[in-house]
Rosetta silent file (secondary structure, phi, psi, omega in degrees, C-alpha in Angstrom):
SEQUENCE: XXXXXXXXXXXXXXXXXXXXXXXXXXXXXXXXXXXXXXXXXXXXXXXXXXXXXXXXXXXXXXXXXXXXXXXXXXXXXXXXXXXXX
SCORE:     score description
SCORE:     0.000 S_00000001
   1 L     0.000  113.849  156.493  -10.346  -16.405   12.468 S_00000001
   2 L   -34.544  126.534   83.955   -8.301  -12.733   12.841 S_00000001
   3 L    -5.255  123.146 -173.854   -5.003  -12.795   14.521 S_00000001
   4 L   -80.344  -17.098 -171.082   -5.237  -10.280   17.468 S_00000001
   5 L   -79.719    5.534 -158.469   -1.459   -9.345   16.695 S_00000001
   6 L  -112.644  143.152  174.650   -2.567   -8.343   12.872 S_00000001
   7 E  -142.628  161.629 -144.364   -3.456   -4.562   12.208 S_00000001
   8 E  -133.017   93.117 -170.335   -5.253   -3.534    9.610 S_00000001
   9 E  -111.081  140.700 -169.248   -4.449    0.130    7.453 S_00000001
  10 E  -109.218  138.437 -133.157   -6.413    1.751    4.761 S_00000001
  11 L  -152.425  178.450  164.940   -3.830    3.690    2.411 S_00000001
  12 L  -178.640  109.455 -175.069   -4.257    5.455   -0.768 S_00000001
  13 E   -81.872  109.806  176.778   -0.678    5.399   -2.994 S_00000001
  14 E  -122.683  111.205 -166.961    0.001    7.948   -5.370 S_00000001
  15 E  -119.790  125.178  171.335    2.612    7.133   -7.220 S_00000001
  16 L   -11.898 -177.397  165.541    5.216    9.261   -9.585 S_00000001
  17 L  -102.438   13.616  174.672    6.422    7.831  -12.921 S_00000001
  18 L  -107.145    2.316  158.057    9.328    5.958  -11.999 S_00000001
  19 L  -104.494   23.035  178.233    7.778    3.760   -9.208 S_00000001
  20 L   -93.001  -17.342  128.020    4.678    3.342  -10.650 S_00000001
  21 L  -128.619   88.244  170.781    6.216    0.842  -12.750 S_00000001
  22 L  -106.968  166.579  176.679    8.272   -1.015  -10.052 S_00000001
  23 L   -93.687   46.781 -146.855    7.262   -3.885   -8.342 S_00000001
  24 H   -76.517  -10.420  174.463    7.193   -1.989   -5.484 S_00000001
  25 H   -45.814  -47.675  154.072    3.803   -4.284   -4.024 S_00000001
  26 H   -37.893  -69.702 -155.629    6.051   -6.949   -4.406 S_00000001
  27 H   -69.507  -69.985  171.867    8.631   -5.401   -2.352 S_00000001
  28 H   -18.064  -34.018 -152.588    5.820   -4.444    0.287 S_00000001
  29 H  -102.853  -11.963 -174.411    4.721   -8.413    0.630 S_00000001
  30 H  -104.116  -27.837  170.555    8.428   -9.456    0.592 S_00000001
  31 L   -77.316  -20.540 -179.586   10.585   -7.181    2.532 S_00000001
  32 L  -147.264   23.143  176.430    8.281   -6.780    4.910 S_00000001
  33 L    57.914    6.641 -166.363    5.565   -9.295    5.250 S_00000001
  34 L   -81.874  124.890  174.549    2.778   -6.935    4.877 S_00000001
  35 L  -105.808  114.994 -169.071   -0.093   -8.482    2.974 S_00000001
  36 L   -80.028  150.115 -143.437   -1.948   -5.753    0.442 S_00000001
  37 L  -148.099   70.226  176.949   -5.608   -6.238   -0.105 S_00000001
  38 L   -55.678  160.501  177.110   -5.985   -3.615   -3.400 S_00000001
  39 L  -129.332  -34.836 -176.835   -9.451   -2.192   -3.600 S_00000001
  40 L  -160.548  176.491  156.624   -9.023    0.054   -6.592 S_00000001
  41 L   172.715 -177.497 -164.731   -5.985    1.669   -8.630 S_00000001
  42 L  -165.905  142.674 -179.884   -5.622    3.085  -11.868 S_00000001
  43 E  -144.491  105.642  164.287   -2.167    3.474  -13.817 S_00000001
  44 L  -140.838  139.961  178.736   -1.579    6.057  -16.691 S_00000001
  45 L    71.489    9.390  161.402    1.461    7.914  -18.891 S_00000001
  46 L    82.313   32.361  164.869    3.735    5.763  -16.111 S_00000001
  47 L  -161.767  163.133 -173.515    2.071    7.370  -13.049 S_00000001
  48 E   175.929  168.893  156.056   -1.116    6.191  -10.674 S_00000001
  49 L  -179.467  140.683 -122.855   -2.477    5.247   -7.652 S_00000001
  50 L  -138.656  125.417  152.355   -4.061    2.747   -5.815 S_00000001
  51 L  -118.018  138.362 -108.558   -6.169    1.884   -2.765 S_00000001
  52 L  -150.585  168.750  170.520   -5.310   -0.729   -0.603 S_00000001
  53 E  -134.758  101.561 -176.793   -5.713   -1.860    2.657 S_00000001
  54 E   -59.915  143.454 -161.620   -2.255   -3.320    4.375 S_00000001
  55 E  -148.335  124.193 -167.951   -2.653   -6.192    6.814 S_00000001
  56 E   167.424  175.573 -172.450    0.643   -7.294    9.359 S_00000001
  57 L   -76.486  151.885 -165.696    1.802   -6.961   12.580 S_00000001
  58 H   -69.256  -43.237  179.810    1.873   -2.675   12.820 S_00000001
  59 H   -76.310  -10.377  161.920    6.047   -2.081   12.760 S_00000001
  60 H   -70.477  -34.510  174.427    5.788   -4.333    9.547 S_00000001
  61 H   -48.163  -75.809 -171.492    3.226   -1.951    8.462 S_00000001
  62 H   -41.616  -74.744 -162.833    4.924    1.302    9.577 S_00000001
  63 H   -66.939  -12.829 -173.977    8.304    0.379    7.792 S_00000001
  64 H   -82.775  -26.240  175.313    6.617   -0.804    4.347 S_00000001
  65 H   -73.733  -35.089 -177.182    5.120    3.001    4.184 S_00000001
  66 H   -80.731  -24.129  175.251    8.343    4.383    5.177 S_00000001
  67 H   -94.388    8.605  164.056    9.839    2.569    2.362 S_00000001
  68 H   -81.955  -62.460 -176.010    7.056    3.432   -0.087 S_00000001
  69 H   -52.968  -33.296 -167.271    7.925    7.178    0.895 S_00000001
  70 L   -74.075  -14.876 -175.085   11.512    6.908    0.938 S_00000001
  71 L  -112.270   -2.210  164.448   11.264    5.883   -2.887 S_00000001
  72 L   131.257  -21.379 -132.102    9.014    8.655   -3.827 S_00000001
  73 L   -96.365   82.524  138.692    5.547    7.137   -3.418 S_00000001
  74 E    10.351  107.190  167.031    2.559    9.729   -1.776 S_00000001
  75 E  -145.681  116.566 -173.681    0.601    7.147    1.199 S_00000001
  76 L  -121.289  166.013  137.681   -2.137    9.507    2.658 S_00000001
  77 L   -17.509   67.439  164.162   -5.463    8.301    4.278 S_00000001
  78 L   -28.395  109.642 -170.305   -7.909    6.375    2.227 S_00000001
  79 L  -122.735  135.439  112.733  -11.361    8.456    2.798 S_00000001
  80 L    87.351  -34.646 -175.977  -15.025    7.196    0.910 S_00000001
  81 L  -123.669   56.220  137.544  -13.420    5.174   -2.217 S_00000001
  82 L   -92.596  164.184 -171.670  -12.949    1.725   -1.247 S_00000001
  83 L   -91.431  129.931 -157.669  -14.829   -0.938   -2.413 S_00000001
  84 L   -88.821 -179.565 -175.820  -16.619   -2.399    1.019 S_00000001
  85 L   158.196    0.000    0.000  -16.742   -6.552    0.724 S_00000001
């Protein structure tokens, strides 16, 4: 059963090389309750990026993006390449 309170954002992470290996996913599910659903990613040479779909109440949401950006981290739109399931 969905929780009506839970919103649901499709992301696409591009990330530099010094947070691409960080925990920063980690930091997403712990600082801010946001639970990430990856769908794809790719990591090479210390840079990638991955798409995900975040799931939380929407100001949990909001601030885990602003702290992906604030640390360097690209979060555009996800368009056509997730995996449906």
């Amino acid at each position: 059963m969905s929780d009506p309170h839970q919103s649901h954002t499709r992301v696409r992470l591009t990330f530099p090389p010094g947070p691409a290996t960080d925990p920063v996913i980690y930091e997403v599910i712990t600082r801010f309750g946001v639970v990430p659903n990856i769908r794809r990613a790719a990591i090479h040479d210390h840079s990638g990026w991955m798409v995900c779909e975040f799931s939380g109440a929407q100001d949990s949401i909001d601030a885990a993006i602003d702290y992906l950006t604030s640390i360097g981290v690209d979060v555009s739109a996800a368009e056509g390449d997730i995996v449906e399931g």
